[in-house]
N, C-alpha and C positions, 0 to 999 in steps of 0.2 A: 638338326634331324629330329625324326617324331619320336619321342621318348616311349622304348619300348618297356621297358623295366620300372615298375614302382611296387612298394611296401602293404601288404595289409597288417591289421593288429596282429602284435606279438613278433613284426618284423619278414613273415614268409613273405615269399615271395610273388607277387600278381603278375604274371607273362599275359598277355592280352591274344595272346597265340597259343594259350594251354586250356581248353574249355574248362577243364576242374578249375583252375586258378580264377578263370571268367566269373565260374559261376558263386565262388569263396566271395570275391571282389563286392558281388550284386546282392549278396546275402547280406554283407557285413555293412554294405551301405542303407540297405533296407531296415537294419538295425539301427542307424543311428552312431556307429561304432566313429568316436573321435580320429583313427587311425585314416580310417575307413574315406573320414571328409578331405584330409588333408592329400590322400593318395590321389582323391579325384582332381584336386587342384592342381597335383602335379601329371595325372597321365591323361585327363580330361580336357582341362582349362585352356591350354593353350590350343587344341583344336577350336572346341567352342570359341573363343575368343577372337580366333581366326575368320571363323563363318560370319560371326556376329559383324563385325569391326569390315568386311567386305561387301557385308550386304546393307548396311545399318549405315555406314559412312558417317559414323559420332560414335566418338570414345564415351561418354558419357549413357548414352543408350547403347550400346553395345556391352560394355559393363552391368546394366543392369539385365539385360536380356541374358547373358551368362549368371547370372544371378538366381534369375525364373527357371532356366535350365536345369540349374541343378537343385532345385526346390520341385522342379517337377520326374529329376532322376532321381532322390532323396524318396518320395511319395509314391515311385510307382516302380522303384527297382526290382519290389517281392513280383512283378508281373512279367519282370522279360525273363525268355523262356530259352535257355541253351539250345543249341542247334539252328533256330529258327532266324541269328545273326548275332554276328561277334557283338557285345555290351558297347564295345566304342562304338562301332558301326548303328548300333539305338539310338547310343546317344549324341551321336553325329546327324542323325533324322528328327530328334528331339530341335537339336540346336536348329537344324532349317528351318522347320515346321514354326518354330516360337517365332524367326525373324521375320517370315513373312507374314505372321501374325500383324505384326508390328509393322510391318512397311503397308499391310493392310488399311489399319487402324487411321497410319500417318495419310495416308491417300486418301480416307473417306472423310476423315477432320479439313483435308485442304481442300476437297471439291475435285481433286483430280479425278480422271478413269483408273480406274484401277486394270493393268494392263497385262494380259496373257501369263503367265511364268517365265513361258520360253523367250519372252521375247522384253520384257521390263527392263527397262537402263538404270542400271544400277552405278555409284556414283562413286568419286577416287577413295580410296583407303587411306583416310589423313596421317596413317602413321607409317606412313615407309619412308625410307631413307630421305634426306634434303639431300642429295646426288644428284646432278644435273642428268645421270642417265637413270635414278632412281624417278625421278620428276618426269622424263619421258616416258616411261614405263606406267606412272600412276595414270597421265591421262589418257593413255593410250588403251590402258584397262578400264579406264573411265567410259569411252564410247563405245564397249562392248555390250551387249545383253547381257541384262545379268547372270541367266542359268550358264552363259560361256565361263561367266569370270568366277561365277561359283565351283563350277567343273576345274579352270585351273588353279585355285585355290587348293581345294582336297589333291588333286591329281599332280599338280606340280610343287605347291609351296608345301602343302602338307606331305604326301609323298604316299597319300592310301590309293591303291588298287583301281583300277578302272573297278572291278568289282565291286570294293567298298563305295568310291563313290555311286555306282548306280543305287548300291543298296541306300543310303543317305537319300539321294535326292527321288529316289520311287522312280525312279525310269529304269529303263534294259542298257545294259552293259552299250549296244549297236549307238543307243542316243547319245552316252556320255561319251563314245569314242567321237559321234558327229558332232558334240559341242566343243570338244578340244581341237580336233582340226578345224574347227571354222574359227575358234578363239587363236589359235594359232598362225593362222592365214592371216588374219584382219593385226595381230598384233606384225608379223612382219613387214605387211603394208603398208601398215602407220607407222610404223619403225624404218623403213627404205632398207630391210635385211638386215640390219641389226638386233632383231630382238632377239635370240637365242642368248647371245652374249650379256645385255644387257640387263635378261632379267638375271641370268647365273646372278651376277654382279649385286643386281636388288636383293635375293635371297641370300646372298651372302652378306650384304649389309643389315635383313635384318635378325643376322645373330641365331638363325632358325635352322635353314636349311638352306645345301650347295647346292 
């Protein structure tokens, strides 16, 4: 489950649900504060890492793209602005924004088209389960569109808000509810009605969330 609780210096406590604490959190990271870096590793990292590792489909670049991430939340913390969206929710937009940066870059180096948002195949997540139902799951997320498998990424594996996810990916709440049921449809289809069950099972293998 998404770790809602972490530490800033001197030990108080960062609720990601208490705007004063949001706003402690973004200060003290704006500072530099050692406390500060370690807390984002722990309430930040694993989403990011999430995004990255789903749309990047390499541990290795994925890794470093969570890296850029938070050298670009580190540099521009003093500019997000309470109210205007929860600091995870930023930097859940940050993390997007950087991947497609990169699957950009990787498209215009290979000579591909570089292809709509909504509609770019994005490829298996080499880190989920060796499960023979975890394996079904992978390719079956594999022939989705990427913006579906990004939506059930935040929405199901991560477990943020149709809200949050809209706010992350810059679409209206209406898009992200139509990227999950069309991601949902095409995953039971490929599944023969097994995927409900099947991904429980994935998410619960990977040690994250039920």
């Amino acid at each position: 489950m998404r770790a809602r609780l972490t530490l800033l210096a001197g030990g108080r406590p960062a609720d990601p649900d208490d705007p004063s604490a949001d706003a402690a959190y973004a200060r003290a990271l704006a500072r530099g504060e050692p406390q500060a870096a370690r807390c984002f590793m722990a309430r930040n990292l694993p989403t990011v890492l999430g995004i990255a590792r789903r749309l990047l489909r390499d541990e290795a670049e994925a890794e470093d793209a969570a890296q850029d991430v938070f050298v670009k939340v580190w540099k521009n913390a003093h500019r997000w602005e309470p109210g205007r969206a929860k600091f995870d929710t930023w930097v859940g937009r940050i993390a997007i924004n950087t991947c497609y940066d990169r699957l950009r870059r990787r498209r215009e180096a290979s000579g591909e088209d570089l292809p709509e948002r909504a509609d770019g195949a994005a490829g298996a997540d080499d880190l989920l389960g060796a499960e023979a139902g975890a394996r079904r799951v992978r390719g079956a997320l594999a022939s989705l569109p990427e913006r579906q498998r990004l939506a059930l990424e935040l929405c199901h594996f991560q477990e943020h808000t149709n809200i949050e996810a809209a706010e992350m990916m810059e679409i209206s709440i209406e898009a992200v509810e139509s990227l999950l049921a069309r991601g949902r449809r095409a995953l039971r289809a490929a599944l023969a009605g097994e995927a409900d069950e099947l991904i429980a099972d994935l998410a619960a293998s990977r040690g994250e969330e039920a």
